[in-house]
N, C-alpha and C positions, 0 to 999 in steps of 0.2 A: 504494500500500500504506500502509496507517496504522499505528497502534499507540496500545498504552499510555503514560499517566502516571496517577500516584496522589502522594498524600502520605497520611500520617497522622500523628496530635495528639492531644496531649492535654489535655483543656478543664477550668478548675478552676469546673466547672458541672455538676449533677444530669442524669443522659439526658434526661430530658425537658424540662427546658427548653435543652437543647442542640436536640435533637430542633423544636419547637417552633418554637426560631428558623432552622433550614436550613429545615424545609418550606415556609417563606416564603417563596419565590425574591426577593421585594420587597426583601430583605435584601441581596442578591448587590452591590449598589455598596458597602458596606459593607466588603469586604473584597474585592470587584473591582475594580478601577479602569478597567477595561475597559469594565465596564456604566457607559451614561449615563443612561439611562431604561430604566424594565421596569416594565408593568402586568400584573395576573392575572385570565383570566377562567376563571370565571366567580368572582365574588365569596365569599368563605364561607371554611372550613378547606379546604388542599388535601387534593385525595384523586385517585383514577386519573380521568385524565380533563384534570385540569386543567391547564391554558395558560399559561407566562408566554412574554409577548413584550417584548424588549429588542431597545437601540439600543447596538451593541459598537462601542469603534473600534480595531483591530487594525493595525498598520504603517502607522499614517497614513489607517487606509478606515474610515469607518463604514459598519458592515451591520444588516440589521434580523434579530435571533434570534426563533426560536418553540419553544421546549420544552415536552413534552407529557410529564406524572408519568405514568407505566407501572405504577406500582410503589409503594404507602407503606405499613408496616406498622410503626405507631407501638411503642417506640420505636428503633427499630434500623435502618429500612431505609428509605432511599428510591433509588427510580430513575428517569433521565429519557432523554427520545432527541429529539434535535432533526429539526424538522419542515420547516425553513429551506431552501430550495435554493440554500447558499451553497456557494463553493470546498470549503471544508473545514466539514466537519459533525463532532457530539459524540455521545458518546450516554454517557450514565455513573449517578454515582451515589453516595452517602452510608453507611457502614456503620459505626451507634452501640455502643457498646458500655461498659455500666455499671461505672465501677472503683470501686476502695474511697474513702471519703472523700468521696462525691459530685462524682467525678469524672468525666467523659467521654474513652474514647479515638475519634477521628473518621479514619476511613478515607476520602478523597473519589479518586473516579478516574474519568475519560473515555478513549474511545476514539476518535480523531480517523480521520477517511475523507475522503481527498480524493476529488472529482470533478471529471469534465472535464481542464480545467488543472489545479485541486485535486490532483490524483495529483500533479503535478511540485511543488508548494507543501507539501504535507500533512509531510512530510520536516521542513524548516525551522518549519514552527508546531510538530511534537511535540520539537524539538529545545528549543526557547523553552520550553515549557509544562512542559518534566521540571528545566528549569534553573529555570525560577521556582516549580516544584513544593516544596521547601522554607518559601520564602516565602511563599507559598501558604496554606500550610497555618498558618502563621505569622499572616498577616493573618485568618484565620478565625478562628482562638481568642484573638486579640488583640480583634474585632469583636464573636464570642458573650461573652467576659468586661466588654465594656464597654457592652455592651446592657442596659438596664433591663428587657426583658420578658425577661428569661429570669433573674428574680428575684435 
């Protein structure tokens, strides 16, 4: 059985280049420490369809991730679902929302699904990922404010 975590933030940056820099996934080591490498294909703006694949390393294992965008409706929405046949899978997703002052508040949440084994494991990763869900959310608006393309 899996479940939820989320965090939300608030970014001292305009939606759209909040927006701009999470479509990125390329960004994700930035405020993941997790990701070692992640490329995007197919080259260009994300849109539905497109692929990043990353190298996580989680309690000492690296695995090879594959997330596929479902979902992007600039500037407020994106959603992803991993495609990976690992222990525990994601599937989640970004929800922007424009405040006053040109500010962003950012919603990010996954939903973790063990398999296999995964089912006895998936327990202890959403336990992790709700406790660093603060931080989390911490490292991404500390990441988008210190990013030069997001003006």
């Amino acid at each position: 059985m899996g479940g939820l975590f989320e965090a939300t933030v608030e970014i001292d940056r305009p939606v759209e280049a909040v927006f701009a820099y999470l479509a990125d996934g390329r960004n994700d080591p930035e405020f993941s420490p997790r990701v070692q490498r992640i490329t995007k294909v197919p080259e260009g703006p994300t849109a539905v369809g497109t692929v990043f694949r990353s190298t996580v390393k989680d309690a000492g294992m690296k695995t090879g991730r594959e997330f596929r965008i479902t979902a992007i409706e600039p500037p407020g929405l994106i959603r992803w679902t991993e495609q990976s046949k690992n222990l525990v899978t994601a599937e989640g997703g970004y929800d922007l929302e424009p405040l006053a002052g040109g500010r962003t508040r950012v919603r990010v949440f996954n939903t973790l699904e063990g398999h296999g084994v995964g089912k006895l494991l998936v327990g202890l990763a959403l336990g992790a990922a709700r406790k660093d869900a603060p931080a989390f959310g911490a490292r991404i608006k500390a990441a988008v404010e210190a990013s030069s393309r997001t003006g």
